[in-house]
N, C-alpha and C positions, 0 to 999 in steps of 0.2 A: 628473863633472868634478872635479878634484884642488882646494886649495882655491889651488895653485901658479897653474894655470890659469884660475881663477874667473874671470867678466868681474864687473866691481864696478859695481854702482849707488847712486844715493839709494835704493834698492828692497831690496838686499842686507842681510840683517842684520846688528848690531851682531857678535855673535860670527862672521861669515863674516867682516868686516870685521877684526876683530881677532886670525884665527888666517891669514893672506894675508900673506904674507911684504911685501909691498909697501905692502898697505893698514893692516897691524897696525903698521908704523913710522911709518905717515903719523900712524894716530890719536894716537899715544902723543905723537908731537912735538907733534899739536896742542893734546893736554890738558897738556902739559908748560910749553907758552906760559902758561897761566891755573891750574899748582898742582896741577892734578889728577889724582887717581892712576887708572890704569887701572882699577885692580879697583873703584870706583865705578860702573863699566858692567856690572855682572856680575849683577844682575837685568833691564836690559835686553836679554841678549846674543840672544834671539828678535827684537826690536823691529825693522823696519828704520830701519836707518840717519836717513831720513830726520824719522823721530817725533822726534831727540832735537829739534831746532829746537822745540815744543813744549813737552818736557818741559823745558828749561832756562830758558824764564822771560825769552827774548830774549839771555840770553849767547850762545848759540851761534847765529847769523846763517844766513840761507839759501844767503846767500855763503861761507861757511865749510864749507857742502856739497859746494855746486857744486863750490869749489875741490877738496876732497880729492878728490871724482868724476874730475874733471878730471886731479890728478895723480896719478891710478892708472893713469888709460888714457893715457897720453902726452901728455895735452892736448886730446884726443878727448872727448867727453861721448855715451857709449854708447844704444842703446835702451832703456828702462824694463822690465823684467820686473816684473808682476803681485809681491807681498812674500808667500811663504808664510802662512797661516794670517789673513792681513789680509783676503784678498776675504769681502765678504757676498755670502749668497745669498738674494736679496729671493725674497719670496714674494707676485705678484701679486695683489691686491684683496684679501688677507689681514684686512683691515680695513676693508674699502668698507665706506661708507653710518653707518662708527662717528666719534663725536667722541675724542678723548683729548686730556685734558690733562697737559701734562709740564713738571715746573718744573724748573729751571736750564739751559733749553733753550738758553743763550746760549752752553756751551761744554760741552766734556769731552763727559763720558755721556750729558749731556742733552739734548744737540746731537745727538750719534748717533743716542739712541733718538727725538725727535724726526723727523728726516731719514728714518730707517728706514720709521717709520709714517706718514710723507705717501709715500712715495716705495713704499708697500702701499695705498695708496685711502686713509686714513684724512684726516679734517679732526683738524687739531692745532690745539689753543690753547697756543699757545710762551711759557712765563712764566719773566722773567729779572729781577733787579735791575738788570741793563747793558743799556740799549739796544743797543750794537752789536753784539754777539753775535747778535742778533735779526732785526738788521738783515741781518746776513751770512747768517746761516741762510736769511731768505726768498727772498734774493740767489741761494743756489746750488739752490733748489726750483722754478723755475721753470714754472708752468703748476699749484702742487700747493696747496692747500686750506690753508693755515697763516696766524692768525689771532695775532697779537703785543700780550703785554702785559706790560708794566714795571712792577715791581711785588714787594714785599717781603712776603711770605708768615707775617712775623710782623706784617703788619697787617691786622689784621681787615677794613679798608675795601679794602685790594688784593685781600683774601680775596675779598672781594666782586664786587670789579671782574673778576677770572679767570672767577666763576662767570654772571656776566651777559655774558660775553664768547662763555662753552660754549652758551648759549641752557638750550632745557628738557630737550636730548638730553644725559647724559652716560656714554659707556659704558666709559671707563677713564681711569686717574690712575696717572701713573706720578711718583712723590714723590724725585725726584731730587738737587735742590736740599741741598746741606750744605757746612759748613766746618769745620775741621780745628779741635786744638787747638796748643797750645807744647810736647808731650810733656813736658809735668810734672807731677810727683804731686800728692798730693793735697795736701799741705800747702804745694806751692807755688803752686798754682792760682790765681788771682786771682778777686774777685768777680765783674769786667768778662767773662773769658774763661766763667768758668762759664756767666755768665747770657746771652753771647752764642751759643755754642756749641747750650745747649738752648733755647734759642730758636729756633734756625733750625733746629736738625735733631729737631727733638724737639716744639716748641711749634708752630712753623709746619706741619709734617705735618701734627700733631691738627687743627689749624683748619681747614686745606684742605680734608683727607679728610672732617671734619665739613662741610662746607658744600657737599659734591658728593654725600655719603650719601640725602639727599632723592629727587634725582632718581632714583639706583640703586635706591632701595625705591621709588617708583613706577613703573616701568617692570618691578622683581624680575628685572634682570640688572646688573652690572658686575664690574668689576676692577678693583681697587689695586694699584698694585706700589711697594711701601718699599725704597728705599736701606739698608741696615742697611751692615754690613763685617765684614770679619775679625773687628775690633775687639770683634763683638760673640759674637765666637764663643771669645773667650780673653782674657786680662789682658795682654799680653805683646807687644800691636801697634800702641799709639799711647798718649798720656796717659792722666788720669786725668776730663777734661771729656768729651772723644769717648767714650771707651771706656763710659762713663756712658751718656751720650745713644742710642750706638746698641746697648747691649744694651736701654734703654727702646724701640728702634724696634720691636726683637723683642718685645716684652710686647705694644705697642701692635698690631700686624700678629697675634700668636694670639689674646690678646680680641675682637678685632673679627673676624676670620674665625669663630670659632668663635659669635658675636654674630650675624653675619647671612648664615651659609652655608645657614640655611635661607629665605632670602629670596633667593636665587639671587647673592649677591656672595660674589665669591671674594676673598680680600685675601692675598696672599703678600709675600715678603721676597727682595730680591738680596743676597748677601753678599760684597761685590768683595773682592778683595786689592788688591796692587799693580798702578796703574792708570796708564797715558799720559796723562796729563788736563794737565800743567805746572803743578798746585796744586802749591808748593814746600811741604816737610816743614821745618817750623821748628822745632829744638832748641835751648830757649832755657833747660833744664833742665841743668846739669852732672851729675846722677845722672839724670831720664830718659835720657840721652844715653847716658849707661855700662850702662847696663839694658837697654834698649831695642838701640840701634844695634846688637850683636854677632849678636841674633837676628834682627832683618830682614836683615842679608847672607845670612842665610838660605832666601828666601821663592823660593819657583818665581818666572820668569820675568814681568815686569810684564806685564799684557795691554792690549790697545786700547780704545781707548771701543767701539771700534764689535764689540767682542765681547762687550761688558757689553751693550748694545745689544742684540742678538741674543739673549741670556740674557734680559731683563729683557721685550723684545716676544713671546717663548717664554708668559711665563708671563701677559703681559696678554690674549693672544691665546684665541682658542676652543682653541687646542693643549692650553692646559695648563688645558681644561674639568676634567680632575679633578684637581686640584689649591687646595688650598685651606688657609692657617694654615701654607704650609712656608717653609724660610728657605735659599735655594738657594745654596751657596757657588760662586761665580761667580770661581776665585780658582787656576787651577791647579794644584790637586791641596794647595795649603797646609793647608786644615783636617785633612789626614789624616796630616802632620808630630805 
């Protein structure tokens, strides 16, 4: 089908959307309303359509969907087609009778991978600093084994409260949970952003991972899986706090693999790229901004949570049994740029 012909949905992708003679004038009026240049949608253009409501942080409305839906087919609001490359392919009791715990289960990737792994047998303990995230997660699980705790991973007594949450079984940790920085150097860094930054993605890890390592050496099975990034694979794809922090996730993810792969725990690393999650990228740097911005117009296609997802329960899983201390770029082909 021509893309002259295409039927358009919320489901259609951004670039099917934007090379449609009908649907490519709708969108451009509508970013035209609110400033925005088309070519801002050009690491989405895999994404459907529907993601951007997400990614935009509530600017762009569900109603502002519907509508361009709506005015492509005449008025008409057509049947949903399945979004290429978006369906999972759950894999039944893949995890029965395992516990995991996954922090920032309240949104993004950790909601995915969350959802994924109840929705394979597994009991999840879902840890978020936002209640509702949490709330909504158990909301669309219905009938499935997920156990919710609120609760900020750079404090030791939340530490606590997750791990007496898991009971004495614990057979994976998927360490999700991070925050971005301001994309600015080094010398504009502030002390607040630094110490925030490794804090959460860097200090809260080690504690977690620490306080769930017990059970794994007595039992002599588990998996870790660490959020690392691009970020940690080159200088050239966010500030200078991230970029910091998750090349340390890497350090932290091969000492520890290589620490206790002989006690049967595997600990590997996800290195996402650009990701649908609607963490807005804040450039509050005038030279990160000139540094930075020209090469991320660069980067393959943003992906889904729920493909990071799939990446990240790959490698918690008995699947990726040999596997151990690797740091898997989860990131469309970007590390080979």
């Amino acid at each position: 089908m021509s893309n002259d012909t295409a039927i358009l949905t919320a489901a259609s992708t951004v670039g099917t959307w934007l090379d449609h003679p009908v649907g490519g004038e709708l969108i451009r009026e509508l970013l035209a309303q609110g400033g925005t240049d088309p070519e801002s949608l050009t690491p989405v253009r895999g994404l459907p359509l529907q993601q951007l409501v997400a990614l935009s942080n509530g600017q762009l409305p569900q109603a502002a969907i519907d509508g361009l839906v709506l005015a492509a087919n005449g008025g008409e609001m057509p049947v949903e087609a399945a979004a290429n490359g978006d369906a999972e392919v759950v894999v039944p009791g893949r995890f029965a009778g395992q516990t995991v715990v996954v922090t920032g289960a309240g949104g993004g990737i950790g909601r995915a991978t969350a959802s994924r792994i109840a929705r394979e047998g597994g009991r999840v303990v879902a840890v978020d600093i936002a209640p509702a995230g949490l709330e909504a997660l158990v909301d669309e699980l219905p009938g499935s084994d997920v156990v919710t705790v609120v609760g900020d991973i750079t404090s030791e007594d939340d530490v606590q409260r997750v791990v007496q949450a898991a009971g004495d079984r614990i057979d994976g940790l998927a360490n999700v949970a991070g925050i971005t920085d301001t994309m600015a150097p080094l010398h504009e860094t502030s002390d607040a952003v630094w110490e925030r930054v490794m804090g959460v993605n860097v200090t809260g890890m080690f504690r977690l991972t620490r306080a769930v390592l017990p059970a794994m050496l007595a039992a002599r099975r588990g998996s870790v899986v660490n959020i690392a990034s691009e970020a940690a694979l080159r200088g050239n794809a966010a500030g200078l706090a991230y970029t910091t922090s998750k090349h340390a996730v890497v350090g932290l993810t091969k000492n520890s693999a290589f620490m206790y792969g002989p006690s049967g725990i595997r600990i590997n690393a996800v290195a996402p790229g650009g990701v649908a999650t609607g963490i807005p990228t804040r450039f509050e740097s005038e030279l990160g901004s000139s540094r930075l911005q020209p090469l991320l117009q660069t980067i393959p296609a943003v992906a889904t949570a729920q493909q990071l997802a799939a990446s990240i329960t790959f490698l918690l899983s008995d699947d990726g049994t040999n596997l151990n201390g690797v740091v898997l770029p989860s990131d469309g082909g970007w590390s080979v740029q």
